[in-house]
C-alpha positions in Angstrom: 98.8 47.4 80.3 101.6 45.9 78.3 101.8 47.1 74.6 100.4 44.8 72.5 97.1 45.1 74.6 97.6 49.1 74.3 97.6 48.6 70.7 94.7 46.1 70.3 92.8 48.9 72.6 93.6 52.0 70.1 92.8 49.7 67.2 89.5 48.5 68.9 88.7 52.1 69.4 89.5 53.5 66.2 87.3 51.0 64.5 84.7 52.3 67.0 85.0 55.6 65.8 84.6 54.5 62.3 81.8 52.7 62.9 79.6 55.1 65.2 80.9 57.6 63.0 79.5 56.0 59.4 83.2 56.7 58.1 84.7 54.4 55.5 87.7 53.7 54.7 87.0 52.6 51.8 86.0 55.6 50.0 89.4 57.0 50.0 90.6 57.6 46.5 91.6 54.1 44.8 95.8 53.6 45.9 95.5 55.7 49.1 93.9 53.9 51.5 97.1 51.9 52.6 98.7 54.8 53.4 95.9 56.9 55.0 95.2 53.8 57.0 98.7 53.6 58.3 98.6 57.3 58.9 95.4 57.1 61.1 96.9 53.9 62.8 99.9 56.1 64.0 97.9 58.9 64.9 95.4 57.2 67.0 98.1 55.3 68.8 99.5 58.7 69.6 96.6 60.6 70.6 96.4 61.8 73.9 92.5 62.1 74.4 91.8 58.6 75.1 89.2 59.7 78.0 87.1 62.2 75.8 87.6 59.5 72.9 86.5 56.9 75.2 83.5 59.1 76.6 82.6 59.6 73.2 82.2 56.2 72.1 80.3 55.0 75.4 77.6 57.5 74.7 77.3 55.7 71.5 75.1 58.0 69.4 75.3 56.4 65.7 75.9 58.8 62.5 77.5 61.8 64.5 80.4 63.2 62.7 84.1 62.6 64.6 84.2 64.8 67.2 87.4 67.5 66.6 89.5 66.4 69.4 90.1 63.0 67.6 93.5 63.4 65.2 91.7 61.7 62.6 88.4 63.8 62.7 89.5 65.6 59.1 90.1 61.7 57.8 87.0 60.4 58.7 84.7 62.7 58.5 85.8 63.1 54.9 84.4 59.7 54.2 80.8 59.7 56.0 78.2 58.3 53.9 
C-alpha cells in the first residue's frame, strides 16, 4: 500500500468512526475545530489498532460511543449528539 492510499484509508476510517459514532465535528467550540481536526488527522494516522478499529467499524452498530482503544475516543465522544 503506497501512502497516499494509506492515508485515504485512515481518513476513510476516521470518518467511519464519526459517523457510526454520531460524533460531530462540528460541535467543537467556534475557532477550534481546525486544529482539533488536524490533531485527530495525526493521531488516526498514527494509531496502531487498525484491526480492532477496523473490527469495530465492520460490526457497524450505529450510536455506540468510540470504543477506548481509538486515540480519538475522548474527541469524539465529547461531541455525540
Amino acid at each position: 500500500m503506497g501512502f497516499m492510499q494509506f492515508v485515504d484509508t485512515r481518513l476513510k476510517m476516521m470518518g467511519q468512526m464519526l459517523e457510526l459514532s454520531s460524533a460531530d465535528l462540528t460541535r467543537l467550540p467556534y475557532g477550534a475545530m481546525d486544529q482539533q481536526f488536524r490533531n485527530a488527522t495525526y493521531r488516526c494516522l498514527g494509531c496502531r489498532n487498525t484491526e480492532a478499529c477496523t473490527q469495530w467499524l465492520n460490526e457497524g452498530n450505529p450510536n455506540r460511543p468510540v470504543p477506548g482503544f481509538c486515540p480519538n475516543a475522548e474527541l469524539m465522544n465529547s461531541v455525540r449528539d
